[in-house]
ZAKOL-424865 format. One record per residue (C-alpha): residue in three letters; x, y, z. Coordinates in nm, 3 decimals. Last residue first. Example, Ala and Ser with C-alpha at 12.3 -4.5 7.8 and 13.67 -1.06 7.14 Angstrom:
% ZAKOL-424865
<pt residuo="ser" c1="1.367" c2="-0.106" c3="0.714"/>
<pt residuo="ala" c1="1.230" c2="-0.450" c3="0.780"/>
% end
This chain:
% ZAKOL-424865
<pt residuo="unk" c1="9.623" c2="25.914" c3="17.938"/>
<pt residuo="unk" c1="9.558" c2="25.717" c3="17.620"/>
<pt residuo="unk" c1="9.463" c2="25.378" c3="17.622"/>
<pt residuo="unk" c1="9.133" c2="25.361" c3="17.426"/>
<pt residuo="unk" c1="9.238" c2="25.441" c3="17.129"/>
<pt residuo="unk" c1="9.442" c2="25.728" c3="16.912"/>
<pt residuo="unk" c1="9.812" c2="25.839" c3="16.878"/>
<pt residuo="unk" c1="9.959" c2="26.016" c3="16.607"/>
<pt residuo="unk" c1="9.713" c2="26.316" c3="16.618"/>
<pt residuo="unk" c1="9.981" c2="26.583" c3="16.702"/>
<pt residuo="unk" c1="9.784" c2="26.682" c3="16.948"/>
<pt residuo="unk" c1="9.739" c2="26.331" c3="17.119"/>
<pt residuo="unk" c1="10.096" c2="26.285" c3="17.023"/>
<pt residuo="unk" c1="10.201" c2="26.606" c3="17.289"/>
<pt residuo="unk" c1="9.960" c2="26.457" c3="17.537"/>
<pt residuo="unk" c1="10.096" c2="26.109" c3="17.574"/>
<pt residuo="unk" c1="10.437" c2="26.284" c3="17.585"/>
<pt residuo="unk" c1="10.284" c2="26.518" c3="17.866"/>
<pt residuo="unk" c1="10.146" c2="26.191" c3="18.062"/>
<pt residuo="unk" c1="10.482" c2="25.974" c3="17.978"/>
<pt residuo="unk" c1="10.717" c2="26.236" c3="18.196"/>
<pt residuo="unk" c1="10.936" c2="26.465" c3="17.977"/>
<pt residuo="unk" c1="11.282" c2="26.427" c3="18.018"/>
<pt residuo="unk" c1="11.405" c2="26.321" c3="17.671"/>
<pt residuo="unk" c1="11.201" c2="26.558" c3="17.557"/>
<pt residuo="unk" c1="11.384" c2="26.829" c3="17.411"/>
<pt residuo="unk" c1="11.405" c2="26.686" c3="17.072"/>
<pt residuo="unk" c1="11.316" c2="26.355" c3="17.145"/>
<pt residuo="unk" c1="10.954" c2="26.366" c3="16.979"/>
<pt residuo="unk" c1="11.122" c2="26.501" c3="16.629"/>
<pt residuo="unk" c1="11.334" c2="26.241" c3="16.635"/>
<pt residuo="unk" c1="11.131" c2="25.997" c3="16.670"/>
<pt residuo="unk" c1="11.037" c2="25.834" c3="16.333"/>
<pt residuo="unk" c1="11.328" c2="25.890" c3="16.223"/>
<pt residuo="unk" c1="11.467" c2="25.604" c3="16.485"/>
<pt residuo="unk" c1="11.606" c2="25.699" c3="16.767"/>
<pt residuo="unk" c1="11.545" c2="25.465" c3="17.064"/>
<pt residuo="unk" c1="11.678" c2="25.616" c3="17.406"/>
<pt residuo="unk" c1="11.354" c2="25.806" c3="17.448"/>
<pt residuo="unk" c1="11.163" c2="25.481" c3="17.487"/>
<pt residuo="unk" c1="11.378" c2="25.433" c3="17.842"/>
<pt residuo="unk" c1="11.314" c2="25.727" c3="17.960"/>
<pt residuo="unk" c1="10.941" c2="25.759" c3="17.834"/>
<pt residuo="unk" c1="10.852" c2="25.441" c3="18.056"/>
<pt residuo="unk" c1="10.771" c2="25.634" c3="18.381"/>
<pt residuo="unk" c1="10.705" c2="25.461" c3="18.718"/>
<pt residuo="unk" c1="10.997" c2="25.592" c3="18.852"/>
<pt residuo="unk" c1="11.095" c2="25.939" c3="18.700"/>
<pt residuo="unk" c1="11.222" c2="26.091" c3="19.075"/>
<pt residuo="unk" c1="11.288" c2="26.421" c3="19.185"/>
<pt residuo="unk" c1="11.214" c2="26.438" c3="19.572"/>
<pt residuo="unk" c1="11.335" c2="26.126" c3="19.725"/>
<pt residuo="unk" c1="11.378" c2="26.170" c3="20.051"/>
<pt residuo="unk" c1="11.103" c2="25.980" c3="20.187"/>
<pt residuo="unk" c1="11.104" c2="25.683" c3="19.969"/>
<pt residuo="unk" c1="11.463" c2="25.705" c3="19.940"/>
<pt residuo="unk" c1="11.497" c2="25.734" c3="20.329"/>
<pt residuo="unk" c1="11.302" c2="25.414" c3="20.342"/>
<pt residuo="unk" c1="11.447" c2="25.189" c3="20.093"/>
<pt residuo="unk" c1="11.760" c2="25.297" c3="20.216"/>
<pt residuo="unk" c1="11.629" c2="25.194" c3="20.599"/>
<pt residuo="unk" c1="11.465" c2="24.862" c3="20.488"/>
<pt residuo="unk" c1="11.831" c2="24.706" c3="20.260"/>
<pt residuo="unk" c1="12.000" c2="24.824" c3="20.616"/>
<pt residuo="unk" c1="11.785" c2="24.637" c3="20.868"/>
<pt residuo="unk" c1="11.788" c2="24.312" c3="20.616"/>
<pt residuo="unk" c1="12.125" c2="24.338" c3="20.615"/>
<pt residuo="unk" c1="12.210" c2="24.406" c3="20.965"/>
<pt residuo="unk" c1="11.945" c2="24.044" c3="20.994"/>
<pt residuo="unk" c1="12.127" c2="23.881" c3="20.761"/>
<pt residuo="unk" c1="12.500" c2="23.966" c3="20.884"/>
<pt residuo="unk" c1="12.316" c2="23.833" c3="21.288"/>
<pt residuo="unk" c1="12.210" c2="23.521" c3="21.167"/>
<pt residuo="unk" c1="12.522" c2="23.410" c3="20.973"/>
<pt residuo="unk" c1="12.760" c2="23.551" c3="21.259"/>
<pt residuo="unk" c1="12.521" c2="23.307" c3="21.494"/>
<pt residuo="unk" c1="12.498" c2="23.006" c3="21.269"/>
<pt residuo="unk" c1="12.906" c2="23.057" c3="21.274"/>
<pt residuo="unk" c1="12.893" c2="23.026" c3="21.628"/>
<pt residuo="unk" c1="12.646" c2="22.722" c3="21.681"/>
<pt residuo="unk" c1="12.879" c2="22.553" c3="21.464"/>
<pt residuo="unk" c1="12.897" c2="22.357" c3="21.163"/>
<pt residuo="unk" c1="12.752" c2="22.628" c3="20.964"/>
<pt residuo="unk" c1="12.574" c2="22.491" c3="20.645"/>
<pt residuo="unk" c1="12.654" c2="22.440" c3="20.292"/>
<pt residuo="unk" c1="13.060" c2="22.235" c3="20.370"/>
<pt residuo="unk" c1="13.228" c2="22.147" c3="20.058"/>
<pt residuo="unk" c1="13.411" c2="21.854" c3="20.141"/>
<pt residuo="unk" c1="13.785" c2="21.838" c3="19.984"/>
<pt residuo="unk" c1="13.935" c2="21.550" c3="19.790"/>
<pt residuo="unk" c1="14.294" c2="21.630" c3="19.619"/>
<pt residuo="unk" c1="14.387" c2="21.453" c3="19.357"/>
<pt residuo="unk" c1="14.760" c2="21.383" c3="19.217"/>
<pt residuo="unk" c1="14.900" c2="21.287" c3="18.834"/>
<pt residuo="unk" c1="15.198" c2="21.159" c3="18.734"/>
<pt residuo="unk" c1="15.198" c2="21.182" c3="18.324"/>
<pt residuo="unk" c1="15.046" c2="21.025" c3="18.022"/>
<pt residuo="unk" c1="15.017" c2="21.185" c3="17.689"/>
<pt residuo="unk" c1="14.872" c2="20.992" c3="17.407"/>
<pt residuo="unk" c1="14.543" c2="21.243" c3="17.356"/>
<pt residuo="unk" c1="14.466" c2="21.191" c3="16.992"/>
<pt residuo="unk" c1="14.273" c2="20.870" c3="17.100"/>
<pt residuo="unk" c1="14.023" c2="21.130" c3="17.302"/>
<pt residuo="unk" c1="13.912" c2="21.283" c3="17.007"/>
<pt residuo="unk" c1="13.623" c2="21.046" c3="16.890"/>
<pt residuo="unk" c1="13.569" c2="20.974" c3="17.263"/>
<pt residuo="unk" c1="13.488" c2="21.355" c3="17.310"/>
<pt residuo="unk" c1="13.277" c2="21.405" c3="17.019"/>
<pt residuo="unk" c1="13.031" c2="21.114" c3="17.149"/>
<pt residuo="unk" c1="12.986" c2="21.227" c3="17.461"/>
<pt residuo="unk" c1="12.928" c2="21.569" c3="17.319"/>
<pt residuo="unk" c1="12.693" c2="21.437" c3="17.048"/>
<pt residuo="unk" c1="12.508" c2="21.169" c3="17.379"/>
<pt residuo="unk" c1="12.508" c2="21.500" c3="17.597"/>
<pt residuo="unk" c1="12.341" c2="21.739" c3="17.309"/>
<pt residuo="unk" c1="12.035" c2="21.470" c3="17.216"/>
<pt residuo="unk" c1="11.977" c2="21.388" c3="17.584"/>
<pt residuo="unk" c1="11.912" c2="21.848" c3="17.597"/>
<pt residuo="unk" c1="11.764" c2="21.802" c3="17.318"/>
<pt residuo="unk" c1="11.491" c2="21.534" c3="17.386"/>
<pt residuo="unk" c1="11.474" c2="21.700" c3="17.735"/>
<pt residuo="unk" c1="11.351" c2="22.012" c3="17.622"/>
<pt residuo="unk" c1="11.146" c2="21.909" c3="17.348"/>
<pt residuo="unk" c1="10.941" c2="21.778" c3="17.598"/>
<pt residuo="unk" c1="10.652" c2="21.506" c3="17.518"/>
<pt residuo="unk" c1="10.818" c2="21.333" c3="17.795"/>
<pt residuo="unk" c1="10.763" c2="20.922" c3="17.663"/>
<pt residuo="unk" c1="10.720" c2="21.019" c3="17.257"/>
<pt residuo="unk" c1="10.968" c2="21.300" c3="17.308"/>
<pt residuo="unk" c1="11.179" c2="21.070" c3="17.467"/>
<pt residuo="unk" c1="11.149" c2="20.758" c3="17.171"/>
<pt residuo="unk" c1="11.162" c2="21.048" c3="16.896"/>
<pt residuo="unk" c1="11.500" c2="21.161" c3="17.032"/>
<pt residuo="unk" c1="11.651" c2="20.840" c3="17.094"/>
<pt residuo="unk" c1="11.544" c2="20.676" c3="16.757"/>
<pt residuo="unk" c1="11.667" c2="21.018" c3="16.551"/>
<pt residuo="unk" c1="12.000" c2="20.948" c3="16.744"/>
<pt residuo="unk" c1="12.038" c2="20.587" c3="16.645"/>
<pt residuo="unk" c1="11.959" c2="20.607" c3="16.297"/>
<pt residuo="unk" c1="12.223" c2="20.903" c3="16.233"/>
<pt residuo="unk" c1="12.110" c2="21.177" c3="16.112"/>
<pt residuo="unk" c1="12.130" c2="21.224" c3="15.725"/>
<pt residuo="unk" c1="12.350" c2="21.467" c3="15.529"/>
<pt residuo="unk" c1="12.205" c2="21.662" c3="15.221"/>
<pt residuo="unk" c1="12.361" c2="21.779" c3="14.934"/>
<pt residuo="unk" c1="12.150" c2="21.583" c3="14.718"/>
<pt residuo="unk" c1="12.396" c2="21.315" c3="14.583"/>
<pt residuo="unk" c1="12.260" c2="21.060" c3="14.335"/>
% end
C-alpha cells in the first residue's frame, strides 16, 4: 500500500539519533547529517565524470604573521594611524555635530507604511520619538507605562 511517503534511510536516522543522544545538539546532528548527504551525492555522480587529463598543483604557504621585524613595524605603525584617525572623526563628529537624530527610532519606524500609519507619516517623517510619543498620547492610541 503506497502512502506517498518516503522513508530515511536506516543508517542516517541511526547517525543522527546516536549524536544527538551523545551532543544533545541539533546543530551538530545536522550539520554530520548534511556532510555524510553531500558525501554521499558526490560519489553517486562522480562515475559520470570519465574525463581524464594532465593535471599540475601548485603548493604555496600562506604566511598570518610578518616574517620580519620590518613588516611587524609597517603593521604596527597602519594600526596605530588607524586607530588615531577612527578617534579624531569620532571626535570632531561628536563636537561638530549639530543636527543629529541618533538615538531616535522614529526614522527608521517612519519607513513602514502600512494604513495604519499613514496618517502619523504625513509630515513626520522627521519628528523626533518624544513629539511622536506625544502626538499618539493625544490621539489616545498609545497608553502604559512606557510613554515619554
Amino acid at each position: 500500500m503506497a502512502t506517498g511517503m518516503t522513508k530515511a534511510d536506516p543508517s542516517l536516522v541511526s547517525l543522527f539519533t546516536e549524536i544527538m543522544a551523545k551532543n544533545q545538539s541539533v546543530a551538530a546532528s545536522m550539520s554530520s547529517l548534511l556532510t555524510v548527504l553531500s558525501s554521499m551525492a558526490y560519489y553517486d555522480q562522480s562515475a559520470q565524470f570519465q574525463t581524464s587529463d594532465q593535471v599540475s598543483q601548485v603548493y604555496f604557504e600562506t604566511v598570518l604573521f610578518p616574517q620580519q621585524s620590518r613588516g611587524f613595524a609597517a603593521l604596527a605603525v597602519v594600526l596605530f594611524l588607524h586607530l588615531i584617525i577612527v578617534v579624531a572623526i569620532v571626535v570632531m563628529f561628536r563636537r561638530l555635530t549639530r543636527y543629529t537624530m541618533i538615538g531616535n527610532a522614529w526614522q527608521n519606524v517612519a519607513q513602514i507604511v502600512t494604513p495604519m500609519t499613514e496618517e502619523l507619516l504625513n509630515g513626520g517623517t522627521l519628528a523626533k520619538d518624544s513629539s511622536v510619543s506625544r502626538r499618539l498620547r493625544q490621539e489616545s492610541r498609545i497608553t502604559g507605562q512606557n510613554n515619554r
